[in-house]
N, C-alpha and C positions, 0 to 999 in steps of 0.2 A: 208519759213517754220521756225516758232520759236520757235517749239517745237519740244522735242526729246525723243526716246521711250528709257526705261530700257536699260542697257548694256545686251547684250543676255549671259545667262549663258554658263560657260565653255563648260557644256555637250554638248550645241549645235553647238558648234564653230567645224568648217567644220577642217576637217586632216588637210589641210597644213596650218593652223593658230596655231596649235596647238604643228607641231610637232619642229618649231627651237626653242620652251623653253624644251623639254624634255631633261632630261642629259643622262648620258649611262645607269642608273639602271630602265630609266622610272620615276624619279620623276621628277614634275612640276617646275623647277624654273620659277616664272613669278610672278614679283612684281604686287603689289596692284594698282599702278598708271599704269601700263603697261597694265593690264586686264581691268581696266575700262576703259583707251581710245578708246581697240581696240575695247572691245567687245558693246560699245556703237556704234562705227561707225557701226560695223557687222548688228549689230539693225537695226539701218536707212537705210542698205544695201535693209535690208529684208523687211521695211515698204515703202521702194520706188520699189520695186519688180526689184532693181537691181542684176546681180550675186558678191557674198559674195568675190569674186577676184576683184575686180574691180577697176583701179589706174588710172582712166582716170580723166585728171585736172575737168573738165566741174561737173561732179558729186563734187567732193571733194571741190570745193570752193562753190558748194550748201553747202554741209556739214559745210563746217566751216563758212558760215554768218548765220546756224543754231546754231552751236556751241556759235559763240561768242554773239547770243541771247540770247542763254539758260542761261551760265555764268555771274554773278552780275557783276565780278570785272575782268578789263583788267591783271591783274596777276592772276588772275585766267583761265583763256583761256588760260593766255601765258602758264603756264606750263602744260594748256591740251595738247596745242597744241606741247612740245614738245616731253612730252608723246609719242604723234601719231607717231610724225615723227620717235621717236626709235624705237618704236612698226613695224611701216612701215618697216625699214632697216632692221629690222629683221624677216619681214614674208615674204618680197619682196624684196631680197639683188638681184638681176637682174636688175630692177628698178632702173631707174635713177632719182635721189630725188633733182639733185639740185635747178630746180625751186622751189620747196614747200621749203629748205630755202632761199632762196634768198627774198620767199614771204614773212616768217617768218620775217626776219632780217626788210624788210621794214613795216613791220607792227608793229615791234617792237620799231623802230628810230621815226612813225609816230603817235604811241598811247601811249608811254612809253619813254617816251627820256630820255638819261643816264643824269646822275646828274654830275654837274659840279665839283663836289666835288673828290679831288685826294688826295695820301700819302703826297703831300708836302705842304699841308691844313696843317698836325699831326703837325709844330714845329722842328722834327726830323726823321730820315730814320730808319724804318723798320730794324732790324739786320738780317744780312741774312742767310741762312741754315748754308754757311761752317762756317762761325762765332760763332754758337754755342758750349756748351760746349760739349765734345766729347761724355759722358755717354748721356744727352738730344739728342744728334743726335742719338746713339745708341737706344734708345728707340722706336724714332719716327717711327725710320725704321723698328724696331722687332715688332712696335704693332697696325701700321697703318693697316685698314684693304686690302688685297691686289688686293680685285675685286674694289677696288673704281679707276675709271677714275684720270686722272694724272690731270687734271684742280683742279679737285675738291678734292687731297690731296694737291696741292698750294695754293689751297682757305683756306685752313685751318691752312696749317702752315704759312703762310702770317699772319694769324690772333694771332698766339704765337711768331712771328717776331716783330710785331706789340709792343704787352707786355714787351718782350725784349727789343727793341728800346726807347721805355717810362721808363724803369727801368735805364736804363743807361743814358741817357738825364736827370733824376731828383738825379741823382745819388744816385739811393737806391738801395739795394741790393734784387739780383734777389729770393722771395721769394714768395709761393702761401697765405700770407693769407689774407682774407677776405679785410683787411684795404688797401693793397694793389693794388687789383683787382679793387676795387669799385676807388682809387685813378685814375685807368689808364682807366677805366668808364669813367666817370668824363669828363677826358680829351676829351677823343672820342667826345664822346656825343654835347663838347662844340664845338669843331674843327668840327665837321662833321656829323650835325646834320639831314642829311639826309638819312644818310646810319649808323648813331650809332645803333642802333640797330641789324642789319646785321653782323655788327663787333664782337658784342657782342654777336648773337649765334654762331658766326664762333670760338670767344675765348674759349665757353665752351663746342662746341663739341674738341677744340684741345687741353683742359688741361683735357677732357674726356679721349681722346687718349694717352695723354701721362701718366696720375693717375688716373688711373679708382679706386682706391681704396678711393680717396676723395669723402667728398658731396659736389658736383656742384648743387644742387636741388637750392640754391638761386641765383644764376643765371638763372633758368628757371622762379622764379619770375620777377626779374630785364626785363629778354623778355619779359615776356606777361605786365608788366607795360609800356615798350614802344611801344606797338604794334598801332597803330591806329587804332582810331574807328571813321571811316565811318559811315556816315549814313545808316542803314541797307536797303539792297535794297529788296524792296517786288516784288517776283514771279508773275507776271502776269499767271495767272491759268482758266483757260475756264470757260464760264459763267454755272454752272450746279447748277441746283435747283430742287433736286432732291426730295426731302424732308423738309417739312415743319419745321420752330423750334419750338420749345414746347409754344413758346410765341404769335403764329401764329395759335395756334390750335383754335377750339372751346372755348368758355370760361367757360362753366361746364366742358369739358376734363381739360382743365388745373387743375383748383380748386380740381376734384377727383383726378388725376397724386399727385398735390403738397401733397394732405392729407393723400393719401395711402404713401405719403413716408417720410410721419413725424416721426421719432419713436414716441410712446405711452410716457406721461407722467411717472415718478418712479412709480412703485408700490411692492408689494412684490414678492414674486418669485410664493405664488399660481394663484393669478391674471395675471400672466404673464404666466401659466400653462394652464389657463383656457380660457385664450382668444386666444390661441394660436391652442387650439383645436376646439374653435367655429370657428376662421380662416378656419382650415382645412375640419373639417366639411364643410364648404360653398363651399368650392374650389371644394372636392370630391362627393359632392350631384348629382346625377344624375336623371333628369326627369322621366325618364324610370322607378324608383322604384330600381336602383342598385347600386352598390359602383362602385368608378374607381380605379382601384388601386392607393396607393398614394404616387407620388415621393417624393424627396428628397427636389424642390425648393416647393412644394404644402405643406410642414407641414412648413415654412418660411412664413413671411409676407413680402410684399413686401420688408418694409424699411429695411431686414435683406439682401435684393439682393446683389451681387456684384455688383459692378460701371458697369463692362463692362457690362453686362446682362442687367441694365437698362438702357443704352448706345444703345445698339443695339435694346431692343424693343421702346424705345421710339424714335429710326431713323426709324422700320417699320411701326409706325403708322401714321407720320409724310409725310412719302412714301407713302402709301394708303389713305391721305386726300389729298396728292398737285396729286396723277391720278386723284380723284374722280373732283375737282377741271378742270383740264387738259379735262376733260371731259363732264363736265358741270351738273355736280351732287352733286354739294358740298355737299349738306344736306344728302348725300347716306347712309344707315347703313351698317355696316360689315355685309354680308348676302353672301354665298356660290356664286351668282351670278353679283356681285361688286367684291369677292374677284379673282375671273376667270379674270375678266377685271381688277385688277391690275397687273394678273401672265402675263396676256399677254402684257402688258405693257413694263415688265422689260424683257421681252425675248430680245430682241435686242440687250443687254445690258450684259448679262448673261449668265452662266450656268444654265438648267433646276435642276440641285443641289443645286444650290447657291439660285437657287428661292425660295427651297424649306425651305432653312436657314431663307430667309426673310419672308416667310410665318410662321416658326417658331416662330419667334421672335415678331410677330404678335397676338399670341396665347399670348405671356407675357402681352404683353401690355395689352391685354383686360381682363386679369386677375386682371392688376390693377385696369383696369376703372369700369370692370359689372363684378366684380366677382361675384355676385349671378349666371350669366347665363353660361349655360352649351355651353362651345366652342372645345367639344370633336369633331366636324368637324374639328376644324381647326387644332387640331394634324393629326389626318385621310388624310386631304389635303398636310401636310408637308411630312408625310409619302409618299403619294403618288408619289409628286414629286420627294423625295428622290431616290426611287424604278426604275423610269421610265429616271434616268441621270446618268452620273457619275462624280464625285467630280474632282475639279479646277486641282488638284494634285496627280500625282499618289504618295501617299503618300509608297506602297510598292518597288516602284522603288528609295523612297528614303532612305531606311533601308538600313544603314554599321553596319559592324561588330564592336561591341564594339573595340573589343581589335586594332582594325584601328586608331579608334577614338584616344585610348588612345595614341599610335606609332606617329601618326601626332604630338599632345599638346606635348609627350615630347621631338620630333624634333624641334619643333618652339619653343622652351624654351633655349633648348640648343645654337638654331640659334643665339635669344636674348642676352644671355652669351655671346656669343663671339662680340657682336658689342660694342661700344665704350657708357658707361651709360649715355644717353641721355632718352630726355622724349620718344621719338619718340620706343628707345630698350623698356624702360617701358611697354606701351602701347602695344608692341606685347608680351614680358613676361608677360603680367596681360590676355593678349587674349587667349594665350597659358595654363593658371592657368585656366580660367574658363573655357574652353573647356575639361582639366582633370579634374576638380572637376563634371562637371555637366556627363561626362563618368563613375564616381563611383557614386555620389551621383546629379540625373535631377532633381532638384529641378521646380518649374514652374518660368515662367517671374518675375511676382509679388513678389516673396519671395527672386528670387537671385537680384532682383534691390535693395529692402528695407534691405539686409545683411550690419549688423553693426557689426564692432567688436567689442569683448566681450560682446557683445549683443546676436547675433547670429552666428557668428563666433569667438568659443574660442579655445586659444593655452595656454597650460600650459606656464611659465615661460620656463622652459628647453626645451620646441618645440617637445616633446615627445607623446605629445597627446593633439586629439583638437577635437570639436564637432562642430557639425551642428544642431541650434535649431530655429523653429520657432513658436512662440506661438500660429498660426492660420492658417492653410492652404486653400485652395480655397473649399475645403470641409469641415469646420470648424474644422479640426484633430488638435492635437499637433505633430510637425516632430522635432525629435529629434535622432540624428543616431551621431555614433564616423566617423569622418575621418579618412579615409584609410591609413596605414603606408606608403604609396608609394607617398600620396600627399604629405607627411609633409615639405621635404626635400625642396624640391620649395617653399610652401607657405612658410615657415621660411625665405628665400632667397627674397621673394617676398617684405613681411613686415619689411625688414633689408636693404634692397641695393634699390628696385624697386620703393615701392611706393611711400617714402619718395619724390624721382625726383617728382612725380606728384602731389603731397600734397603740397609740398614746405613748407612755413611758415604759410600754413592756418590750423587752429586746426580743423579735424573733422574726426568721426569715421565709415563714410561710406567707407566700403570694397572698391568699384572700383569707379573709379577717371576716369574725362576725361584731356585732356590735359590742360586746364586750371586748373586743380585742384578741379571741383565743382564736387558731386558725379551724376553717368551716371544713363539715366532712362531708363527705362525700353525696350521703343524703339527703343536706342543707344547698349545698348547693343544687342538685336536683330539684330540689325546693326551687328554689329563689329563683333559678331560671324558667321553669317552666309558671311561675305567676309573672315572670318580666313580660315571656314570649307571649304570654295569653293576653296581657296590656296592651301592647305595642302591636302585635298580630292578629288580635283576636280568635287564637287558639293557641294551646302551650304545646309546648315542644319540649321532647326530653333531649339530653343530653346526645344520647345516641342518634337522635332524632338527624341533627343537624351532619353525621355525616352522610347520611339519605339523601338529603337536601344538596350536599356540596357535587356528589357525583350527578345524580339525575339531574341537575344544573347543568355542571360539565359535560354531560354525554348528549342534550338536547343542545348547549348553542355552541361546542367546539369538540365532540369528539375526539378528532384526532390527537386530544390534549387528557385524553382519559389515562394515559399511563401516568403522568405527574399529578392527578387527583386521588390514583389508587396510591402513589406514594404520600402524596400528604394525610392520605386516613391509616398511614404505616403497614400497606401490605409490603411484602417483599418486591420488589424490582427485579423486570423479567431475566435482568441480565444478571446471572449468579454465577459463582465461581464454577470452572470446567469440573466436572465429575460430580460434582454438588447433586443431591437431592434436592429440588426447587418447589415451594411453595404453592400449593393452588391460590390466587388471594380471591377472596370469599367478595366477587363484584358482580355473580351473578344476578342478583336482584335487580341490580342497578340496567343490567342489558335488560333484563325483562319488563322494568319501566321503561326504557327509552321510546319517545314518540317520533323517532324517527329513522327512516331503515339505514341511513347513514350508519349513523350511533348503534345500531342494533349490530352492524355488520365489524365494524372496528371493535365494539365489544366482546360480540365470540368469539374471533380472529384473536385476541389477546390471551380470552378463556381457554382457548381452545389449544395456544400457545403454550398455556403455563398446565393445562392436564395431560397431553403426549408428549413422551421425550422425545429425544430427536432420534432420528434413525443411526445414526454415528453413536451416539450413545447406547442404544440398544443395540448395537452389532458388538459394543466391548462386552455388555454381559451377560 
């Protein structure tokens, strides 16, 4: 087997896996690397329909010739795999583990063999702990962190022994700066050229530990410049051809796809008024002799869609020519009875929901190609299947209480603070900032990835106040709202001590940084938050997640505050310019979780507000 399913999330992870990370209050300690060894083996537990206890060698070395498939690089297995084995001793201390290292160590000597390379390579001996000056020993000791393993506070101060030892062999006097450091670089680098680099993040996590008040950020350049680059190994991934590419289609479908999605030549703003309504006009004609009502993507021309929208209809169109295909009808037309035989298609595959989505997206596409014809079936068919399944996610079983939210971010901030400023604290203090910022203010994916500072993320000078603006929202709005006085104190902290480590010396003004320094997209962050929130909460939470969280908050303990929660998730505000078209904002959901008739009642009363116009208005036209 060389392939490997998902780590199973926390929720599902059976009691006694669960319960030797809880401390006495009930919260989760269980690092990032710890939950994804176990709960990936738990996975493969359950897709081999083995039970989730299970320590028998014969399964477990299936597992791990699956593991070290799955894995590009032999150090990367390796510290899967030690992962595991901690994970192990701590869910199964009964368990006698020493063959799994024994197997370790020879798998280690036989795929990874240590480097010949030792301290008497350096020139001169390491100076050693009692040797140092008494205040530097005083330090080491008051500020090391105390749950770190004793190997691994030797590893480190080994590596400020090191520095010491170099300083007195060239007899310079022991001082941090820059000219310095790179001096005793240098040396490493030339003497021990196999392990310099190691040396040298061990130096700058242990002059982290001893001066956390310095910037060590160019030192995390100096690592990722010696980092090797490998040839990138490509994922062997199962042959699926699911879906046809746009270059594969028909070749009058291509030609209308590329021309519906040309913008329009400049013209002036009436001509751009007027073809915008023959657009619509076309979209909402109805054979019958009726109007349809008309949405919000129906008065847009195609080339105004978002990415992802024409992403996903041009994947279900591509999917209903490679079944038609698959079935020997290529020339088939989209006809109620071709599109039954692609639903059945993907059933095997699917949720009867999720069908209903691709059926959706199906209706876009043909919007673009024959928009003259009326494809009000193919809503009616998405509807249906809608109606008759239920969605991938129980999305109401993943609703926290805001103010949860906010308790986690500013425990994992604090946790941050106190580790030694390294990229590695960064990275969880920036994880920790965006999980409270998107708790007051849930911006979507797309807006919190593209945040720039002083772009759309501005702090006065004195850090006293700072705004959130963005010139375009997924609903073409402007969102423009103040930061909360409770965020300010960390962002200040964030942009002063944090992100600098991850910026290093590269100039640029995107808000969140991955550890190399290059700004995070949109996916990565998705990422990173939903393993913070799965940490800190004990379920992950997507991005979208949290503006769920913020209204069904707001509508259970202050309702009558629900119109300034629909503005912070950037619906439109009910009060819009006189003669204006007005917005429905999409808060339904949010009334139909409300657990309380309060909430229930100021919420339709809004709903209800923003779907009929006013009678003055309807008597102008």
């Amino acid at each position: 087997m060389s392939s490997l399913p998902k780590p199973l999330p926390l929720r599902d992870w059976p009691a006694f896996a669960l319960q030797p990370w809880k401390e006495f209050r009930g919260k989760l300690l269980l690092s990032d690397d710890k939950r994804h060894a176990l709960g990936r083996y738990l996975a493969w537990l359950g897709a081999e329909g083995l039970p989730p206890d299970t320590t028998e060698q014969a399964p477990l070395f299936r597992y791990l010739a699956a593991l070290e498939a799955r894995i590009a690089t032999k150090p990367g297995f390796y510290a899967a795999l030690c992962h595991l084995i901690t994970a192990f001793a701590k869910v199964h201390p009964a368990t006698d583990w020493d063959w799994l290292h024994d197997w370790r160590r020879a798998w280690r000597f036989r795929s990874m063999p240590p480097s010949q390379e030792s301290a008497g390579d350096l020139g001169f001996a390491p100076l050693p702990f009692t040797e140092w000056l008494p205040e530097t020993q005083h330090l080491w000791q008051a500020q090391v962190p105390p749950d770190w393993p004793r190997q691994k506070q030797l590893s480190y101060r080994g590596a400020y022994g090191r520095f010491l030892g170099y300083c007195a062999h060239r007899g310079r006097a022991v001082d941090h700066e820059r000219a310095t450091i790179e001096a005793c670089l240098a040396h490493l680098a030339t003497r021990l050229p196999e392990t310099g680099r190691a040396h040298t993040r061990a130096l700058q996590l242990a002059l982290a530990i001893l001066y956390p008040a310095g910037d060590w950020s160019w030192l995390g350049d100096r690592i990722r410049a010696l980092r090797p680059r490998p040839p990138k190994a490509v994922r062997r991934k199962p042959h699926r051809m699911l879906s046809l590419a746009l270059e594969e289609w028909p070749p009058a479908d291509q030609e209308r796809w590329r021309r519906a999605l040309t913008p329009p030549a400049a013209a002036n703003r009436l001509e751009q008024l007027r073809q915008r309504q023959r657009d619509s006009q076309a979209c909402t004609a109805d054979p019958s002799g009726g109007a349809r009502p008309r949405g919000r993507l129906g008065r847009k021309p195609p080339h105004c869609w978002s990415k992802a929208l024409l992403a996903s209809a041009e994947y279900a169109y591509g999917s209903f020519l490679r079944t038609m295909q698959d079935l020997g009808r290529a020339d088939a037309e989209v006809t109620p009875e071709t599109v039954a035989l692609w639903v059945e298609s993907m059933r095997p595959r699917m949720t009867t929901f999720s069908a209903g989505n691709r059926v959706h997206d199906l209706g876009f596409a043909l919007r673009v190609l024959r928009r003259r014809e009326d494809w009000s079936w193919i809503r009616r068919d998405a509807e249906l299947l809608h109606n008759a399944g239920d969605p991938a996610h129980d999305k109401l079983a993943e609703i926290v209480d805001i103010r949860e939210i906010r308790k986690a971010a500013i425990d994992r901030l604090h946790r941050a603070q106190h580790e030694p400023r390294t990229i590695k604290a960064a990275l969880e203090f920036q994880d920790g900032l965006i999980v409270l910022l998107l708790s007051y203010r849930p911006v979507r994916r797309r807006n919190l990835a593209e945040t720039r500072l002083g772009v759309n993320l501005v702090v006065d000078g004195l850090g006293t106040s700072g705004t959130l603006f963005y010139e375009r929202t997924k609903v073409g709005h402007r969102y423009d709202v103040e930061l909360p006085q409770k965020l300010l104190p960390w962002l200040n902290t964030f942009l002063a001590v944090y992100r600098p480590l991850l910026a290093g010396d590269r100039p640029t003004d995107a808000a969140w940084l991955s550890r190399a320094g290059t700004p995070l997209t949109a996916k990565r962050i998705w990422r990173r938050i939903r393993r913070a929130t799965e940490q800190e909460l004990g379920k992950p939470l997507t991005l979208h997640r949290f503006r769920d969280c913020l209204a069904n908050t707001v509508s259970e303990i202050a309702p009558e505050h629900i119109e300034d929660a629909a503005r912070l998730l950037g619906h439109r505000s009910r009060r819009g310019r006189p003669g204006r078209r007005r917005h429905t904002p999409a808060i339904e959901i949010y009334r139909l979780r409300s657990g309380t008739t309060a909430a229930a009642r100021a919420l339709a009363a809004i709903e209800e507000h923003h779907r009929r116009p006013s009678r003055a208005r309807r008597s102008k036209g």
